[in-house]
N, C-alpha and C positions, 0 to 999 in steps of 0.2 A: 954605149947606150943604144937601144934599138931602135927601132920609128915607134913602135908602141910606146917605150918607153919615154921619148921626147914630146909624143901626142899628151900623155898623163901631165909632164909638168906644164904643159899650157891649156891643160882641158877647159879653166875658165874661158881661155879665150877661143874654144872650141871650131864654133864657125869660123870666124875667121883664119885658122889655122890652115881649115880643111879648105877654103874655096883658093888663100894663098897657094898653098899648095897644090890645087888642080889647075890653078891658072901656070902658074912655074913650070909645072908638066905635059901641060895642053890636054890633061885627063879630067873627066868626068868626076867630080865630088862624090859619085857613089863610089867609082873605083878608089879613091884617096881613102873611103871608110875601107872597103875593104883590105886595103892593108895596113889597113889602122888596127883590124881586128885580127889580122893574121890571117885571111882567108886565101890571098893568093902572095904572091910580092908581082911589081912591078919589072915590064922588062929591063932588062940591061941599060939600054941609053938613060932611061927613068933610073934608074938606080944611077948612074954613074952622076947624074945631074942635081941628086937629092944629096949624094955623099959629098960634092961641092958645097953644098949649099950648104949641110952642117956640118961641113970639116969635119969628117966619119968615115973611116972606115967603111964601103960598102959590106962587107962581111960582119961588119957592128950593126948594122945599119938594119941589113936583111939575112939573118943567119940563115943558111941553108938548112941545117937540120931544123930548126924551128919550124920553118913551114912544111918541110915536108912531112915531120914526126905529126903536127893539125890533122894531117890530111889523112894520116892514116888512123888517125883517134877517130876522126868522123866518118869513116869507114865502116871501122869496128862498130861504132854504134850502130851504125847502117843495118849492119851485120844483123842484128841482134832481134829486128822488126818484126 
């Protein structure tokens, strides 16, 4: 299950998910959305600290190819302008 995918089953409880989790991380609630949305992944230590946190897999967690295949979709649009 991914972090998006853990974000969805608790979206009611949305806020509090996200400040949980910027507090846990010592990160910014904008940054928690952004990798809520797939825009970046968080670094290493952040990641090792989240995959604790839900007994995950960090490669569950934060798939490599997933974010980087984002980055280059929005590239491509980029492209296109």
């Amino acid at each position: 299950m991914t972090f998006q995918e853990i974000y969805q089953d608790v979206k009611s409880q949305a806020n509090t998910f996200i400040e949980d989790i910027a507090k846990l991380t010592h990160r910014s609630k904008a940054a928690v959305r952004k990798w809520i949305a797939g825009e970046c992944a968080p670094d290493m230590n952040v990641q090792e600290k989240l995959s604790q946190y839900f007994n995950r897999p960090i490669e569950e967690l934060f798939p490599p190819k997933e974010c980087s295949q984002r980055k280059n979709e929005r590239r491509e649009e980029g492209d296109g302008d």
